[in-house]
DOKE-175688 format. One line per 4 residues: their letters; for each residue x, y, z of C-alpha. Coordinates in steps of 0.1 Angstrom, whole numbers. Layout:
BEGIN
a> X/Y/Z ~ ...
//
This chain:
BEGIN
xxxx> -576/587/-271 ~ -576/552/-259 ~ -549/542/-273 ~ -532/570/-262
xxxx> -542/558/-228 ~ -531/525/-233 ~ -499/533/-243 ~ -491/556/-212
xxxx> -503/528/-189 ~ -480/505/-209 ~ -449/531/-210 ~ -450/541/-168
xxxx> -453/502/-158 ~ -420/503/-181 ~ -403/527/-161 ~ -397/526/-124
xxxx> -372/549/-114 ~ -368/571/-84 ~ -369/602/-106 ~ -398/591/-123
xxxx> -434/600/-109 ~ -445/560/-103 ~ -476/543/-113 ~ -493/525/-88
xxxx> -526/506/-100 ~ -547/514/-130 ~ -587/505/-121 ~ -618/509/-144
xxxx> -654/508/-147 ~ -676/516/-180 ~ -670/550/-183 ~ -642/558/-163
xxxx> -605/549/-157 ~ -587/560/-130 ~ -550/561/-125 ~ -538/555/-91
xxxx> -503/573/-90 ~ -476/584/-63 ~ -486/615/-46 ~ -459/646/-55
xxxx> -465/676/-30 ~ -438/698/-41 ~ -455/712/-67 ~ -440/717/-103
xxxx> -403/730/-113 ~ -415/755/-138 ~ -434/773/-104 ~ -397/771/-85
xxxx> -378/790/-120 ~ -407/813/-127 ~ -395/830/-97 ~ -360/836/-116
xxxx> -330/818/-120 ~ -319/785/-98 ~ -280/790/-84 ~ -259/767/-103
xxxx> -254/737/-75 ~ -291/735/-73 ~ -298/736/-112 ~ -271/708/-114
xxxx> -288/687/-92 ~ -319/690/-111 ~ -306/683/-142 ~ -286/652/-130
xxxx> -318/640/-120 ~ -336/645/-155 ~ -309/630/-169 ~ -309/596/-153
xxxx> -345/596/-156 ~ -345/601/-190 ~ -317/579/-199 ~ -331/551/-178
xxxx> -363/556/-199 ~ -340/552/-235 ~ -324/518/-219 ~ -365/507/-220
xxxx> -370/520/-253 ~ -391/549/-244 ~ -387/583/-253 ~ -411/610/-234
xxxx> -413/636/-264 ~ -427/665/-240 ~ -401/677/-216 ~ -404/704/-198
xxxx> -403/726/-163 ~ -441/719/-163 ~ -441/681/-159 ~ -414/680/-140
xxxx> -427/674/-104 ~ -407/682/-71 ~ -417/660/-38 ~ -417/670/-4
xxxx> -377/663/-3 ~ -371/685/-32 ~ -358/654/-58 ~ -375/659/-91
xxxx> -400/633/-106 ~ -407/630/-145 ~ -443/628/-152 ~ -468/630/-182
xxxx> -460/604/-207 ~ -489/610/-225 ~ -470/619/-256 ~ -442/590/-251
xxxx> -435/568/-275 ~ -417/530/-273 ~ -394/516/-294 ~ -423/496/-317
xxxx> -436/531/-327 ~ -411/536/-351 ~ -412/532/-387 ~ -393/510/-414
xxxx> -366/542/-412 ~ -362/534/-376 ~ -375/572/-370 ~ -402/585/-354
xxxx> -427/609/-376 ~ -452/626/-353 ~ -451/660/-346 ~ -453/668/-307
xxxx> -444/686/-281 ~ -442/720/-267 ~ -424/744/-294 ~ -407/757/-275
xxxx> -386/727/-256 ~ -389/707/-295 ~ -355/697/-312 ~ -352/710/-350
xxxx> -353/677/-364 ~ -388/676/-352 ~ -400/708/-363 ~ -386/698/-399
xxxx> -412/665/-400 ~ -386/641/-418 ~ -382/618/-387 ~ -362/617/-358
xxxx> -348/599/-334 ~ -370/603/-303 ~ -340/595/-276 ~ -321/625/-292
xxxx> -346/646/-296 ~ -354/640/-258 ~ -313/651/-252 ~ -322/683/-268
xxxx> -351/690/-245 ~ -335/684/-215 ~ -300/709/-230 ~ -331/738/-230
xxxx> -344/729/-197 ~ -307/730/-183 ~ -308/764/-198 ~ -339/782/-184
xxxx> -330/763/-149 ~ -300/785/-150 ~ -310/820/-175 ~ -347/817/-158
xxxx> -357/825/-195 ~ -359/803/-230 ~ -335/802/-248 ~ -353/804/-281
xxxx> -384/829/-281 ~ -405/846/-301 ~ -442/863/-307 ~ -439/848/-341
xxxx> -440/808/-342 ~ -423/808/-374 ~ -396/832/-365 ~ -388/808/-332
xxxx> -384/776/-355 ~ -356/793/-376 ~ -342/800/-342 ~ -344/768/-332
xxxx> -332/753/-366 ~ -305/775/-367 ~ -295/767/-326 ~ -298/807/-320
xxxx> -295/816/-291 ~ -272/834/-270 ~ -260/829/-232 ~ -261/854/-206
xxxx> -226/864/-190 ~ -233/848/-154 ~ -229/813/-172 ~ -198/794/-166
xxxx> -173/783/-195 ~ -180/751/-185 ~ -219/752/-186 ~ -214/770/-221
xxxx> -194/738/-239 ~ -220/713/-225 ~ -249/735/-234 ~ -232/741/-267
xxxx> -230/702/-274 ~ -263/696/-264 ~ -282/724/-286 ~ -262/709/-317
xxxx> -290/715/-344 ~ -270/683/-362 ~ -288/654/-342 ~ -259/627/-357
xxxx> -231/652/-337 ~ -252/660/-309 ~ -238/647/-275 ~ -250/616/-264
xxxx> -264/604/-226 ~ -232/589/-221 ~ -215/619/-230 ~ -232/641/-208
xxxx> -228/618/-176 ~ -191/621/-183 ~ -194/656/-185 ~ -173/673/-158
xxxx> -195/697/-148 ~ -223/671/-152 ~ -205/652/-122 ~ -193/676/-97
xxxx> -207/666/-66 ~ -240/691/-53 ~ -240/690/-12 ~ -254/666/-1
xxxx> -272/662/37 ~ -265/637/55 ~ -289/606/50 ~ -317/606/78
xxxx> -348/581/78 ~ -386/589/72 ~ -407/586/91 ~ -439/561/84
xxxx> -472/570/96 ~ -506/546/99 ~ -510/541/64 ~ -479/538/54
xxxx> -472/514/79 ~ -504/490/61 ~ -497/497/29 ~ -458/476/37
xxxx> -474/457/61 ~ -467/418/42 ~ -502/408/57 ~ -516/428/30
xxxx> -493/419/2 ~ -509/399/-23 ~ -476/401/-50 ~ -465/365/-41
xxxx> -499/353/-60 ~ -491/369/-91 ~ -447/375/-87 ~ -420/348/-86
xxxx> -396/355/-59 ~ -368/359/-79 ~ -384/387/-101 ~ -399/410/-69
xxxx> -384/445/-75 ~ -380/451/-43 ~ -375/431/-7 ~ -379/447/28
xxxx> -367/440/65 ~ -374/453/94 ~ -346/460/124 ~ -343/468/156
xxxx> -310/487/156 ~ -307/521/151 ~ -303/541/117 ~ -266/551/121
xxxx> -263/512/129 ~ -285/500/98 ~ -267/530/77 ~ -228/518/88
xxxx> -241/480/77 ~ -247/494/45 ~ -219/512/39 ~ -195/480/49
xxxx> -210/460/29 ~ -207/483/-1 ~ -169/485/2 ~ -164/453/6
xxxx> -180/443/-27 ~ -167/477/-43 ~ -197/494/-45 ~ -200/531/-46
xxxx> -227/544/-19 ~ -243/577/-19 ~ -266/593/9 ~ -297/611/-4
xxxx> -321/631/14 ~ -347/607/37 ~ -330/578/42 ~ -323/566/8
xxxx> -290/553/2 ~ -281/547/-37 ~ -254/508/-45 ~ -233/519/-74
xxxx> -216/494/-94 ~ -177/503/-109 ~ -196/512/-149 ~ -212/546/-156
xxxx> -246/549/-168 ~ -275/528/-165 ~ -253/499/-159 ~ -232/506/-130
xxxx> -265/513/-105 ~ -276/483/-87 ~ -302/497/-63 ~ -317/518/-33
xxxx> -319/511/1 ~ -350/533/18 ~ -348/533/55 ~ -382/543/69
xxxx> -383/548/109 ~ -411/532/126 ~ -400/541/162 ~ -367/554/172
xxxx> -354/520/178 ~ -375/501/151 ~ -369/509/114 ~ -381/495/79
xxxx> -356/493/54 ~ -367/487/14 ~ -341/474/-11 ~ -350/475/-48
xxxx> -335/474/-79 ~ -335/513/-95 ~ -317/505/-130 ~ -289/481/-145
xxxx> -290/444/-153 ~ -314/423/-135 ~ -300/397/-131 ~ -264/407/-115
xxxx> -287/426/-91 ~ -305/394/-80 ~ -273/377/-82 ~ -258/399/-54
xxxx> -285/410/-34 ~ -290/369/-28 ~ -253/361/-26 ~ -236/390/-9
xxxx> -262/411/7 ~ -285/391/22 ~ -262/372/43 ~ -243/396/51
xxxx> -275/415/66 ~ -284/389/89 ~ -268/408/124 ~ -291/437/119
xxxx> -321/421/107 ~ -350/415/126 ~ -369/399/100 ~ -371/396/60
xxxx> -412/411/52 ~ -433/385/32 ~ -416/355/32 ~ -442/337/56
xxxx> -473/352/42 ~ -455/344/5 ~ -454/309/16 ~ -488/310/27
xxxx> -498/319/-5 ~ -482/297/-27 ~ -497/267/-3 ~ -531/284/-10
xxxx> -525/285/-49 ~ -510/249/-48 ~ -545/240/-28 ~ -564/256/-53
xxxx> -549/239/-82 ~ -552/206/-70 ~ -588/208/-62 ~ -595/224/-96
xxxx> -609/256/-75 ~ -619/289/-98 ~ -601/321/-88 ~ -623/333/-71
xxxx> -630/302/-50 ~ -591/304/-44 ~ -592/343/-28 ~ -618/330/-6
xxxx> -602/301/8 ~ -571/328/10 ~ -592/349/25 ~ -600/320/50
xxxx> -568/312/59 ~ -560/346/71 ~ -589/349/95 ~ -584/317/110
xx> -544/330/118 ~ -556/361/135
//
């Protein structure tokens, strides 16, 4: 059990993506361990299909979702293993979060064969390959899953299922299944590639997102900030960020700004900046406004701007890094970006109190002080400014 702990503690600080239910401190005492995670109001997926079938637009957008969750969890060499409606997670803007990775398993868990051997997940949503216990690749397997969940999002049933256990693994091993009439031709060749019993021939991530019913645009609303309320406004508050003790500058996920211009203004900065360095922009629900670079896939997405209204004229806006190299995100969040932000920003959050740490630390180190001796002079510090 503990291991199975530690390596779901290990596998969600792996993956932070915005369709990915996100991990936010891990605290313990003798006896117990508590998980401190993002809060997810909507409820589950499986309670939104158990009332029938999702229209198609609506089902697409859920599965494009999955799928760059999922595929952003391959690039990290994780494979979740127990995908389903039921830990799939909707939040109060109805984008879907991937949680319980208690069965996941990282690249290192594989054997000489390069395959994985255990046997888990619900029997249902389980590729053949598993059922058959002579290894499998997990990221495959995981494409299967998601191929079944695409199909009950859209039939409001399984596609393979049975009283008898046994008699639903020759199903399954045999890709039996048929499709009700109200699904398009199109849905039917994707589904088709995706419940390829054959895991060598199955379709590949790649494949899918190229997929041209995978890509047809859902409607989108127009982008509109949230709103932050008390807590929300101390938890981003830089006076009570303590990541410049512990994160180099150049490796924070994420950097934040405040503004005093309005969010079409903030919103139209964006969007210039994005054509002029060729990015693709798209407007999600809340404020959140996704930089796309030219390549498909997990490398062609640079990152997510939030914008989170404070007051009508006051707004916070968050920019971080959602998938894709690293270091080309650095490169031209400090090169192009940033400069180019500098008529709408008000001011960049945590670089004073990230200098006042460092000077602390560099204190601490040349008086020889413990760590603890080092909060407290910290600690100090920020008293004696207020």
């Amino acid at each position: 059990m503990m291991e199975q702990i530690k390596r779901e503690i290990s596998v969600m600080r792996l993956v932070r993506h915005p369709n990915i239910v996100e991990l936010y401190e891990v605290m313990a005492t003798k006896t117990k361990i508590y998980f401190v995670m993002e809060y997810i109001k909507g409820g589950e997926l499986f309670n939104k299909v158990a009332k029938g079938k999702l229209k198609e637009d609506v089902a697409r957008k859920y599965f494009q979702q999955l799928i760059s969750a999922v595929d952003y969890c391959h690039s990290r060499g994780v494979s979740h293993r127990d995908l389903k409606p039921e830990n799939l997670l909707l939040d109060e803007n109805g984008n879907l979060k991937v949680s319980d990775f208690g069965l996941s398993a990282l690249a290192e868990c594989k054997r000489q064969d390069g395959l994985l051997h255990t046997t888990c997940g619900t029997p249902a949503y389980v590729a053949p390959e598993v059922i058959n216990r002579k290894g499998y690749d997990g990221s495959k397997a995981d494409i299967w899953s998601c191929g079944v969940i695409l199909y009950v999002l859209l039939a409001g049933y399984l596609p393979f299922h049975d009283t008898n256990l046994m008699e639903m693994y020759r199903k399954i091993g045999k890709a039996e299944f048929k499709f009700p009439n109200w699904f398009a031709p199109e849905v039917r060749k994707l589904l088709s590639k995706i419940l390829d019993p054959n895991p060598s021939s199955r379709i590949s991530m790649a494949k899918i997102m190229e997929n041209s019913w995978f890509v047809r645009e859902s409607k989108q609303e127009l982008a509109k900030p949230c709103n932050l309320n008390a807590f929300d406004i101390i938890s981003y508050s830089a006076g009570f960020d303590l990541s410049g003790l512990f994160e180099e500058k150049e490796k924070k996920k994420e950097v934040r700004f405040t503004s005093n211009k309005p969010s079409v203004i903030i919103i139209s900065k964006l969007e210039d900046i994005a054509n002029r360095l060729k990015l693709k922009i798209k407007k999600k629900d809340a404020g959140l406004l996704k930089f796309e670079g030219s390549k498909e896939g997990r490398k062609g997405a640079l990152g997510d701007a939030e914008i989170f209204e404070i007051t009508p004229c006051f707004h916070l806006v968050e920019m971080k890094k959602s998938s894709g190299d690293t270091l080309e995100y650095q490169t031209v969040l400090k090169q192009e970006i940033r400069p180019a932000l500098k008529d709408i920003v008000w001011t960049w959050q945590g670089e004073q109190q990230q200098h006042q740490q460092q000077q602390i630390l560099k204190q601490g180190e040349q008086q020889e002080l413990q760590p603890s001796q080092a909060y407290a002079l910290e600690a100090a510090s920020s008293h004696n400014t207020t």
